[in-house]
Each structure stands twice: as structure tokens, then as C-alpha cells.
N, C-alpha and C positions, 0 to 999 in steps of 0.2 A: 521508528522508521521501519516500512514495511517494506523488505527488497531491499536494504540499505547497498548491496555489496560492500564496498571495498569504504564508503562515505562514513566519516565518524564526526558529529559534530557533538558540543559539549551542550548538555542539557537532554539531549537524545538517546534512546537506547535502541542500537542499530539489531536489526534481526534480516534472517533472511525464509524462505518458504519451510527450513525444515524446523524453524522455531516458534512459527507463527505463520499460518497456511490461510489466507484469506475465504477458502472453499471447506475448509475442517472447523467447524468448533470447536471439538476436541481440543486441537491446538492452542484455539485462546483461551478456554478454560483450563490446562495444565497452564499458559504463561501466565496470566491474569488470576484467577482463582477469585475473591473478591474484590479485586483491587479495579478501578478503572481509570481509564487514559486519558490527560486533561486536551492531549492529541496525538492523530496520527497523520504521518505524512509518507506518502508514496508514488513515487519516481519513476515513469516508466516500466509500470506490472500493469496497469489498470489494461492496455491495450493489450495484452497478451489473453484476455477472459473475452467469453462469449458474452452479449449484453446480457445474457439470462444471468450467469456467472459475476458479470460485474453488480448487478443489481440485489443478487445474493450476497455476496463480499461486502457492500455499502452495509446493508442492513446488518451483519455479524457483526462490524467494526459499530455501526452506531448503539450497538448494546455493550458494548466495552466502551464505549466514552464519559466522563463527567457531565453531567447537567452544564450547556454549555460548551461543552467542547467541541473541536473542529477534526475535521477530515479535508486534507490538501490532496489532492493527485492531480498530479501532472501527468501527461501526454505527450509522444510527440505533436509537433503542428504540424499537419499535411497541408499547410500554404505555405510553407517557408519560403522567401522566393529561391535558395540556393538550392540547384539539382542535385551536388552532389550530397546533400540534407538528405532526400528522397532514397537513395540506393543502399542497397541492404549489405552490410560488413562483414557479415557471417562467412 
């Protein structure tokens, strides 16, 4: 789980940017080393990278995966139809 925050589910190993940096290599070759990932899933980070960035980040993750293996990201939906969806928490 890339981003995981505070989310712990069993079968996953939760990380967050300073363990695993979608824009560093580096990063996944100290977490990974030869090992690869049969998945990764990540939650609301994809939207935070410019497309150049996101499409850098895909390609680093699909050279850490198993033959076969998947990449989930989710996004928010900017159609939700509830407004207060829409407005920023921060």
C-alpha cells in the first residue's frame, strides 16, 4: 500500500512517501532489493503528481511488480454529485 496512512489491512504492507517514494528509485530499490510486488495499491496520492510525475511513478512501480501483477489507484471523482465532496478540508 503506497500512501497507506493511518489504513492497515492483513495481507498488505502499509508504507508511506518516506519508505517508498513513487518519484525516487532509490527508495524502491532499498524497500524491494530483488524482491517484487505481486501488487500495489494506492489511495488518493496519484492526484497529488503532475501527469509527467504520474506517468513516471506508473512506470517505477511496474518494474517492482510480478509478471502479472497489478497497480490499483484510486482517485478522487470530480463528478460526485455531493458538493460538499468537492471542497477542500485542509
Amino acid at each position: 500500500m503506497i500512501g497507506a496512512g493511518e489504513q492497515r489491512w492483513d495481507g498488505w504492507t502499509p508504507t508511506q512517501q518516506a519508505e517508498l517514494d513513487l518519484l525516487e528509485p532509490a527508495s524502491f530499490a532499498a524497500f524491494f532489493g530483488d524482491r517484487r510486488a505481486d501488487a500495489f495499491l494506492c489511495e488518493h496520492v496519484w492526484e497529488h503528481l503532475t501527469v509527467e510525475e504520474g506517468e513516471r511513478a506508473a512506470r517505477l512501480v511496474y518494474t517492482y511488480l510480478k509478471p502479472g501483477g497489478r497497480l490499483r489507484v484510486a482517485v478522487p471523482d470530480g463528478h460526485h454529485p455531493d458538493p460538499a465532496y468537492h471542497t477542500d478540508s485542509d
